[in-house]
C-alpha positions as CSV (number, residue, x, y, z in Angstrom):
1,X,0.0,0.0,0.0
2,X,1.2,3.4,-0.9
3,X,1.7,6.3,1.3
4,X,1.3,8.7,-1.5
5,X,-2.2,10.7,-1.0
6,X,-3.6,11.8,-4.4
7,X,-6.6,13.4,-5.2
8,X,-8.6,14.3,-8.3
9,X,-11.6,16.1,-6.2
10,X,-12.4,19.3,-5.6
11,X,-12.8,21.7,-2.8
12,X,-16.4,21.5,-1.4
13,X,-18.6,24.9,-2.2
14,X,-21.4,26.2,0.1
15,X,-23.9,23.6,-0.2
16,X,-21.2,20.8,-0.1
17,X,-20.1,22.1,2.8
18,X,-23.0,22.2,5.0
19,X,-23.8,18.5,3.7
20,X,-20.4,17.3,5.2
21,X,-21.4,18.9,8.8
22,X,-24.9,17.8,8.9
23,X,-23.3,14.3,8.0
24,X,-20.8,14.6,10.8
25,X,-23.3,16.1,12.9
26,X,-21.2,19.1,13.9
27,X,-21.5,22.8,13.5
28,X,-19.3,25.0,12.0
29,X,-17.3,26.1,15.0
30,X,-15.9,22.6,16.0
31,X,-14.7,22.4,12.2
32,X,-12.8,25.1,13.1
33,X,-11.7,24.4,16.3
34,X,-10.2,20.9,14.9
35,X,-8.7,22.5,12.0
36,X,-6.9,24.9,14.4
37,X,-5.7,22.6,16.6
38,X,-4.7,19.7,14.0
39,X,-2.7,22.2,11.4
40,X,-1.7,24.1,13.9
41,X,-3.5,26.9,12.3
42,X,-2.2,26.1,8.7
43,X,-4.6,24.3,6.2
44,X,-3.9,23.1,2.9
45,X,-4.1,26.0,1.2
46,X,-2.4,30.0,2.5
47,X,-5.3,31.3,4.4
48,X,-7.2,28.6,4.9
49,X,-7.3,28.3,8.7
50,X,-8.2,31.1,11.1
């Protein structure tokens, strides 16, 4: 099995996104929150976190 992450999707928009925390059954804010604490404030992309 390779380590090697690759993806062909795309980022979610509005819609996509609120799908993904009504799946997860978690609001905005504790996206966030994890985000922060697990990139240490850096996302995948400049300016994604915070």
């Amino acid at each position: 099995m390779s380590d090697e992450f690759t993806s062909h999707g795309a980022a979610l928009d509005e819609d996509g996104l609120a799908a993904a925390l009504d799946l997860a059954k978690v609001s905005a804010a504790q996206r966030w929150a994890v985000l922060a604490v697990e990139t240490s404030g850096n996302g995948s992309f400049p300016g994604f976190c915070c």
